[in-house]
N, C-alpha and C positions, 0 to 999 in steps of 0.2 A: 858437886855437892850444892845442893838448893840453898839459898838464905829466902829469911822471910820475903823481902824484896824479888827475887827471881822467882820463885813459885805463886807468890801474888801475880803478880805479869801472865805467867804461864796463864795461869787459871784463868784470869780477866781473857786473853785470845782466846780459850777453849769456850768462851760463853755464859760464864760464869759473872756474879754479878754479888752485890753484897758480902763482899771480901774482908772479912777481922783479921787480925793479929793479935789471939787471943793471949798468948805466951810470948814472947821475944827469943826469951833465952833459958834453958835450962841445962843441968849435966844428968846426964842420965849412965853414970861413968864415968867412961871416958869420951863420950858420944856428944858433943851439942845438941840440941834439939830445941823444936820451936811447935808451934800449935799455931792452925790457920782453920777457921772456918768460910765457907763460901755456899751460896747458895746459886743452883742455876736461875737464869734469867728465863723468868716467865714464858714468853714468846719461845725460847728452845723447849721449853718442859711440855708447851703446848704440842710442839712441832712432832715430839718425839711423840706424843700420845695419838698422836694422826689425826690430831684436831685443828682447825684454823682459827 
């Protein structure tokens, strides 16, 4: 299971860049759940578009 903290990380190695933690904590049930936004970092977005 992800916490906010480990999936922030994740995302940060995958390239990713302007990371929130827009929720902490919620019950969705019996479920915790959290809300993260992230945006790709520029230079990758560029990379993928086959642009330099």
């Amino acid at each position: 299971m992800y916490t906010p903290e480990s999936l922030s990380a994740l995302r940060a190695s995958a390239g990713f860049d302007r990371i929130e933690v827009v929720t902490e904590r919620w019950q969705n049930g019996l479920s915790p759940e959290f809300g993260i936004v992230a945006q790709a970092a520029r230079d990758r977005v560029r990379d993928a578009a086959g642009r330099t």
